[in-house]
C-alpha positions in Angstrom: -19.2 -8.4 -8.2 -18.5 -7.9 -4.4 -20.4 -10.9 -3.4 -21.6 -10.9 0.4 -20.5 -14.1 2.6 -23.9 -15.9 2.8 -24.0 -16.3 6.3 -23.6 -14.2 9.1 -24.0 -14.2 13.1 -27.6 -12.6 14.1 -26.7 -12.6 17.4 -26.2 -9.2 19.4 -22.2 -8.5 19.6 -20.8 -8.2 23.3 -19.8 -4.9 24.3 -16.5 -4.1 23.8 -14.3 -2.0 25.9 -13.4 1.6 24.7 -10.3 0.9 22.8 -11.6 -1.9 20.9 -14.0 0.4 20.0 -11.7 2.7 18.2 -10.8 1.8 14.7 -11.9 3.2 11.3 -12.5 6.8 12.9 -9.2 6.5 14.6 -6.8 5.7 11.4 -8.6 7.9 9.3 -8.2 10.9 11.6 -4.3 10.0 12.0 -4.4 9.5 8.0 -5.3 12.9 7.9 -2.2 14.4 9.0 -0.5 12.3 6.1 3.1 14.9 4.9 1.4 16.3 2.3 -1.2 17.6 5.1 2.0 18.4 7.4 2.9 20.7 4.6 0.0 22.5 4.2 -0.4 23.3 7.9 3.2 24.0 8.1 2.7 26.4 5.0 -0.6 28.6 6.5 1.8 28.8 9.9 4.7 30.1 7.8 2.9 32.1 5.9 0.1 34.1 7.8 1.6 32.7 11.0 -1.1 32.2 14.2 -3.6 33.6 11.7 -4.5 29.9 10.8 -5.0 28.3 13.8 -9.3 29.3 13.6 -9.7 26.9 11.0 -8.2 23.9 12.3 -10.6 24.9 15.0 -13.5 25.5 13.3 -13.3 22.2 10.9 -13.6 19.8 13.7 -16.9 19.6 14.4 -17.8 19.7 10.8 -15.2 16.9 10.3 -16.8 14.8 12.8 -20.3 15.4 11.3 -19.6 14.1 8.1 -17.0 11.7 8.9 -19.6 10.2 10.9 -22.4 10.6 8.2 -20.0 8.5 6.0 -19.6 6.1 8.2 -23.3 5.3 9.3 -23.9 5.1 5.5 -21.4 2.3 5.4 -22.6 0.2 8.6 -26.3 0.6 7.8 -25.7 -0.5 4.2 -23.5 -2.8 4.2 -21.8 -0.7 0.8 -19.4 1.9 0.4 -20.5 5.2 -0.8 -19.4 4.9 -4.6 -21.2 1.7 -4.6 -24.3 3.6 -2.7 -24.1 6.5 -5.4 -24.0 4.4 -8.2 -27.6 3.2 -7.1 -28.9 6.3 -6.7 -27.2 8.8 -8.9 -26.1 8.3 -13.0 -23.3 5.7 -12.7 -21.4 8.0 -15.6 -21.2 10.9 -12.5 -20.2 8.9 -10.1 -17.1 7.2 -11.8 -16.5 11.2 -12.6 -16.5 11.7 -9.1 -14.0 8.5 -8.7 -11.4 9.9 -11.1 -11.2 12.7 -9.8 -10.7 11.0 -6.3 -7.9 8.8 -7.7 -6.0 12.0 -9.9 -6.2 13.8 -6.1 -4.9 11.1 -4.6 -2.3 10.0 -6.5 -0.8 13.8 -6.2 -1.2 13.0 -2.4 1.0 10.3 -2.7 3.7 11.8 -4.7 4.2 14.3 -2.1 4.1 11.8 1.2 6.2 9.4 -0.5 8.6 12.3 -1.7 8.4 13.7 1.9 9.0 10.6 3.5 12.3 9.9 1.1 13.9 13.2 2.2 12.8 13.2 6.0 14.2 9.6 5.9 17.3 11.3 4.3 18.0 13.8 6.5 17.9 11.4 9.9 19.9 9.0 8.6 21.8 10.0 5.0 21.6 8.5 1.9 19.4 9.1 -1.2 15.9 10.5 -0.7 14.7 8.9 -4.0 16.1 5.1 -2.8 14.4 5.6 0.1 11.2 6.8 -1.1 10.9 3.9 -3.6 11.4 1.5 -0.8 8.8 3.1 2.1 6.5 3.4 -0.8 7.4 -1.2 -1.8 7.1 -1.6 2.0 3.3 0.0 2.1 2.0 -1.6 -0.7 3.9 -5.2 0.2 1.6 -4.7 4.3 -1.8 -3.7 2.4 -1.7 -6.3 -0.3 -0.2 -9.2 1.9 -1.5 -8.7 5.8 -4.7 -10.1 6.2 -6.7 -7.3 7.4 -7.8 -8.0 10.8 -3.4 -7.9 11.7 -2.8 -4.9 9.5 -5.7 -2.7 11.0 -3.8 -3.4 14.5 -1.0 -2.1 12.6 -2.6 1.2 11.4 -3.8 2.0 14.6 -0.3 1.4 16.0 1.5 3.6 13.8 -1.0 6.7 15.0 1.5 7.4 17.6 3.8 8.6 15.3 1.4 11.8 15.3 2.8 12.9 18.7 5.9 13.9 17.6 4.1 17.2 16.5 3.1 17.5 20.1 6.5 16.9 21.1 8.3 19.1 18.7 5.8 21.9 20.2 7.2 21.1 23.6 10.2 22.3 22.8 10.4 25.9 21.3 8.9 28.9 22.5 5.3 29.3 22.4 2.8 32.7 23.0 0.2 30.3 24.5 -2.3 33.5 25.1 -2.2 34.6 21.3 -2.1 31.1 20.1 -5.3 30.7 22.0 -6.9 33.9 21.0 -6.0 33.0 17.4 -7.7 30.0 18.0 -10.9 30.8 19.1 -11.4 34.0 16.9 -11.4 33.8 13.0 -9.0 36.2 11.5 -10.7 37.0 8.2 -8.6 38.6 5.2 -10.1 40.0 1.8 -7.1 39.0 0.3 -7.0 36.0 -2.3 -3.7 34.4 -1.4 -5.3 33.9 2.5 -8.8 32.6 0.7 -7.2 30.2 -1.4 -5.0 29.0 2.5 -8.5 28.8 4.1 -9.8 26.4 1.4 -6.5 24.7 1.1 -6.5 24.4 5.0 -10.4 23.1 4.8 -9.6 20.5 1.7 -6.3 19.1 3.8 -8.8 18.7 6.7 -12.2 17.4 5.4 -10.6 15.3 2.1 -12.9 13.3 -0.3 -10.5 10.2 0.4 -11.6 9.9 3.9 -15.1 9.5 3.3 -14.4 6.7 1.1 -12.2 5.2 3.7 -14.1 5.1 6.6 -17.3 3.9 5.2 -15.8 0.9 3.5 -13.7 0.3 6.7 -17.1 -0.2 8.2 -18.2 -2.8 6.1 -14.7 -4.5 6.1 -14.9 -4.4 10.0 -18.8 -5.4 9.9 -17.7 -8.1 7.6 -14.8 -9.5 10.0 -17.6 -9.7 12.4 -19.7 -12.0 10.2 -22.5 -9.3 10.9 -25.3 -8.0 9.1 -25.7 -4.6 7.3 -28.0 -2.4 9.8 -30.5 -2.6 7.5 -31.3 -6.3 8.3 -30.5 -6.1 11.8 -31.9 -2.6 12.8 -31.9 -3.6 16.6 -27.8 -3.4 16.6 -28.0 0.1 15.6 -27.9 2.2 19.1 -24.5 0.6 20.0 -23.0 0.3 16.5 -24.0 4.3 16.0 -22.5 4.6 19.5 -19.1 3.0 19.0 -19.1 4.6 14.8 -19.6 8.1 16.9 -17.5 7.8 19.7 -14.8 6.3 17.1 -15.0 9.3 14.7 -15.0 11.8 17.3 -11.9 10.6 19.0 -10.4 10.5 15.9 -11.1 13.5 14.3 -10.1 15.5 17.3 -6.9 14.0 17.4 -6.5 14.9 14.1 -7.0 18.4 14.5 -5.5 18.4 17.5 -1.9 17.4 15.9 -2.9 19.7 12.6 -3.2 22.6 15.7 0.4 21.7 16.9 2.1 21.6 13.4 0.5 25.1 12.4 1.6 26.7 16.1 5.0 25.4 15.4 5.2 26.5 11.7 4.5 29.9 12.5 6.1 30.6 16.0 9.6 29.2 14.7 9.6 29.7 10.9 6.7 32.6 10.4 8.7 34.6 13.6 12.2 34.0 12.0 10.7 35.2 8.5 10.9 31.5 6.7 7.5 32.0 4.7 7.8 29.8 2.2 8.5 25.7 2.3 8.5 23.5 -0.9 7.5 19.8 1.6 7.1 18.8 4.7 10.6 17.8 5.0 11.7 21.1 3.7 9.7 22.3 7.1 11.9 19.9 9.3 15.0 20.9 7.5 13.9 24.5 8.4 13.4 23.5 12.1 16.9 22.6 12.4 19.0 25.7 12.8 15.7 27.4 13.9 14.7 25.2 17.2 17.2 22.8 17.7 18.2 19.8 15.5 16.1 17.9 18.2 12.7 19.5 16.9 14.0 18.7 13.5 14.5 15.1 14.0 11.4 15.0 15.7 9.3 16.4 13.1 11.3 14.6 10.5 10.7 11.1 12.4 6.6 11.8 12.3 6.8 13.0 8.9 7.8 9.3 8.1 5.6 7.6 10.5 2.3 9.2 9.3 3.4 8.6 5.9 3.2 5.1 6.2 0.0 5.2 8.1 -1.3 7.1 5.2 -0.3 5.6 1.8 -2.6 2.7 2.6 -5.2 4.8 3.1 -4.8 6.9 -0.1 -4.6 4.1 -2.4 -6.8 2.1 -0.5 -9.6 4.6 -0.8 -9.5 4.8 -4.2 -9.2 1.4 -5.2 -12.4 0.8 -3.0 -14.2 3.8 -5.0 -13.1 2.5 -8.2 -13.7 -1.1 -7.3 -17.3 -0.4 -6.2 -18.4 1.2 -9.4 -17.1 -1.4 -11.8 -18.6 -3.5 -9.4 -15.3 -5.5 -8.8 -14.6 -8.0 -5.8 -12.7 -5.7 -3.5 -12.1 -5.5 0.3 -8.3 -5.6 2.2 -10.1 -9.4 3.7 -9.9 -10.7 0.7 -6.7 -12.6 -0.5 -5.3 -11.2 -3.7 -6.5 -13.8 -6.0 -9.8 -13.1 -4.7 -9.7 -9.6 -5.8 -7.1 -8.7 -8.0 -8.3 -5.7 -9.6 -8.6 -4.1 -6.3 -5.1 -4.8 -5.4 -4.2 -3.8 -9.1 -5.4 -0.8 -8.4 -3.7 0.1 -4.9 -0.2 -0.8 -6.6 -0.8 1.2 -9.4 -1.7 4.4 -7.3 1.3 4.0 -5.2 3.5 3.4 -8.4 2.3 6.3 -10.3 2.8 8.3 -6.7 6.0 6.9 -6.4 7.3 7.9 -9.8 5.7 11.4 -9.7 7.4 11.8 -6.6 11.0 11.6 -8.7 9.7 14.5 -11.2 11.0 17.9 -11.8 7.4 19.0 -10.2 7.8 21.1 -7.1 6.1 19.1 -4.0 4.7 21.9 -2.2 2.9 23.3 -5.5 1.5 19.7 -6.1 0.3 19.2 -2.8 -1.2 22.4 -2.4 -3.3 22.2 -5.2 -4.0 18.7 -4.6 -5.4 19.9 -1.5 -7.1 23.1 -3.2 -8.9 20.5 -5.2 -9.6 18.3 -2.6 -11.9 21.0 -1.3 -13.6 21.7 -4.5 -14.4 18.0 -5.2 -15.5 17.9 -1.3 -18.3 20.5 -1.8 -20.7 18.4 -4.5 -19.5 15.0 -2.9 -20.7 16.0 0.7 -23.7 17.2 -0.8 -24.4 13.8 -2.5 -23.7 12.2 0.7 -25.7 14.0 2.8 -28.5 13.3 -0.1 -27.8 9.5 0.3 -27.9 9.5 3.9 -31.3 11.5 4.4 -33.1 8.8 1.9 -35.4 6.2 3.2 -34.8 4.7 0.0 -30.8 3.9 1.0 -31.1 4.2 5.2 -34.4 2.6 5.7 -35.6 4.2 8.9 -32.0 4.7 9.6 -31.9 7.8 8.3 -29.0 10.3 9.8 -31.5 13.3 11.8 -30.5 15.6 14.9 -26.6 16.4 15.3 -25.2 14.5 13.0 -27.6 15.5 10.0 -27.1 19.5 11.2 -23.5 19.0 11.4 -23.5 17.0 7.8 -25.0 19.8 6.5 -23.5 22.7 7.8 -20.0 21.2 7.0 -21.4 21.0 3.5 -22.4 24.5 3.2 -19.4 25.9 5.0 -17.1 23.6 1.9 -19.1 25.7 -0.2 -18.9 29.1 1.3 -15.1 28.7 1.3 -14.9 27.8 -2.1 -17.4 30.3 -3.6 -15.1 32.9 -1.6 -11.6 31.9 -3.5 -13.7 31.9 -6.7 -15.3 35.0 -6.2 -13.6 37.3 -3.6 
């Protein structure tokens, strides 16, 4: 089991200044706009052009409602939420719940680590598939062998990667007014192929593996602290809630901030020279090229490979945690491998099962986009469950998530399910 260090400090932290204070809410939002998330916004932009841009609008405050949720869950437990909904809930649904988490993810990774090979290919030459296999070593050689506390500094380092969407926006022409008006009003189409976009768009943005991230990044960073679950040291609470919000909300907006920048670039270059269908994100920089400017192209390539290795480690880490916690494992990126070698088992075994499906005959952009599409669908009952966990006395003590966050928890919930009810049924 995932035994607890016996002792801890029960003195109050010292405040820390505002970038210290971003960390688990930070990566994860970057992680977001992993390739195979590059992809899918660069697919909606090709495709239905500026009529995509609402959602990546309207998912940000739901993002940072239940992103948040997650995360108080975590810090007030002391537990990650597989290990939470194993107390509460049948243990055989929540390991259903896992599996389907790890199957997701693992099509996640095939496509960033496939992306990653060919956007490495095309800025420097050479074979996708060598370089795939060794980006995909590289990841897995930093999470299993950095001790956590350096390779968290590394995470958030790589997040500046994400600006190269920005950048590449910079560049080529852009109808700021319509963009904006695009933005800000939902363009709503009957049509199946644009429902199945809009959940595919909401399942890239609010994904199952980030909830599982950032509430076990909590414990791991309330573990480097030697602190105490909220529970047993409820007086910490206002400024841990304070930094976990402030963290998440950073985060998540600059998350959706770069997903805004990938889909206005997807659709003012590729939608307006009539490219509307890409196979990968690197099929998107490769379309930038003679489009933009082999500048914008490099530029796009260059992030494609910098958020993928922000967000392998992410992917398989999630999953490992999940799985870890229900077989009540010893898990946690502190722990030296000998310590918890099922958990590491698990994260090589992810990225090696990505890593080879990333060499199949299996289109990316088709395995992606239905990884995403099922992201989504595994999203609705799973937000659900947490927003169940996190309302409990029984789990939160008098810690229990209420105003904004639980409103925003729940209507980021319903809205997963009015999206996905619509591609079922519309």
């Amino acid at each position: 089991m995932n035994q607890r260090r016996p002792t801890r400090s029960t003195r109050t932290p010292p405040r820390k200044p505002t970038r210290a204070n971003l960390g688990a809410g930070l990566i994860t939002g970057a992680a977001d706009d992993d390739p195979s998330g590059i992809a899918t916004y660069s697919q909606a932009g090709a495709q239905f052009g500026l009529a995509m841009l609402w959602t990546v609008w309207f998912t940000l405050p739901l993002m940072i409602g239940i992103q948040a949720v997650c995360a108080h869950v975590g810090r007030v437990t002391g537990r990650g939420l597989a290990a939470n909904m194993s107390q509460l809930f049948p243990r055989p649904l929540t390991a259903a719940v896992v599996v389907l988490l790890l199957a997701a993810n693992v099509f996640n990774l095939a496509a960033d680590i496939g992306a990653m090979g060919e956007a490495t290919s095309m800025l420097i030459g050479g074979s996708g598939a060598l370089y795939a296999l060794a980006l995909a070593v590289l990841s897995v050689v930093l999470e299993v062998a950095v001790p956590f506390a350096r390779y968290s500094r590394v995470l958030k380092l790589m997040t500046i990667s994400l600006f190269a969407y920005v950048l590449t926006a910079a560049v080529v022409h852009v109808p700021w007014l319509a963009a904006l008006r695009h933005l800000v009003v939902p363009t709503l189409r009957p049509d199946r192929s644009y429902l199945v976009m809009v959940v595919a768009m909401f399942g890239t943005t609010i994904s199952p593996y980030m909830f599982f991230w950032q509430a076990a990044q909590e414990v791991e960073e309330e573990e480097q602290a030697h602190e105490e679950p909220l529970l047993l040291q409820p007086q910490d609470a206002p400024r841990s809630f304070h930094r976990i919000d402030l963290d998440t909300v950073v985060g998540m907006a600059f998350s959706n901030v770069v997903g805004f920048f990938v889909v206005l670039v997807a659709a003012v270059v590729l939608h307006g020279h009539g490219v509307t269908g890409i196979h990968s994100a690197a099929d998107a920089a490769q379309a930038l090229r003679p489009l933009a400017g082999p500048f914008a192209g490099a530029v796009f390539a260059t992030g494609i490979v910098g958020t993928g290795l922000l967000a392998i480690p992410v992917l398989a880490g999630s999953g490992a945690y999940a799985l870890a916690e229900v077989c009540r494992w010893s898990y946690g990126l502190d722990r030296r491998f000998g310590e918890a070698k099922l958990f590491y088992l698990i994260i090589v075994l992810a990225t090696a099962a990505g890593a080879l499906l990333s060499l199949s005959s299996v289109k990316p952009m088709r395995m992606l986009f239905w990884a995403a599409v099922l992201n989504g669908v595994v999203s609705m009952p799973l937000m659900a469950a947490v927003m169940y966990l996190a309302t409990r006395h029984r789990v939160m003590g008098r810690l229990v998530v209420k105003g904004w966050l639980r409103a925003f928890g729940w209507l980021a919930t319903v809205a997963m399910a009015a999206v996905v009810v619509a591609m079922f049924f519309g």
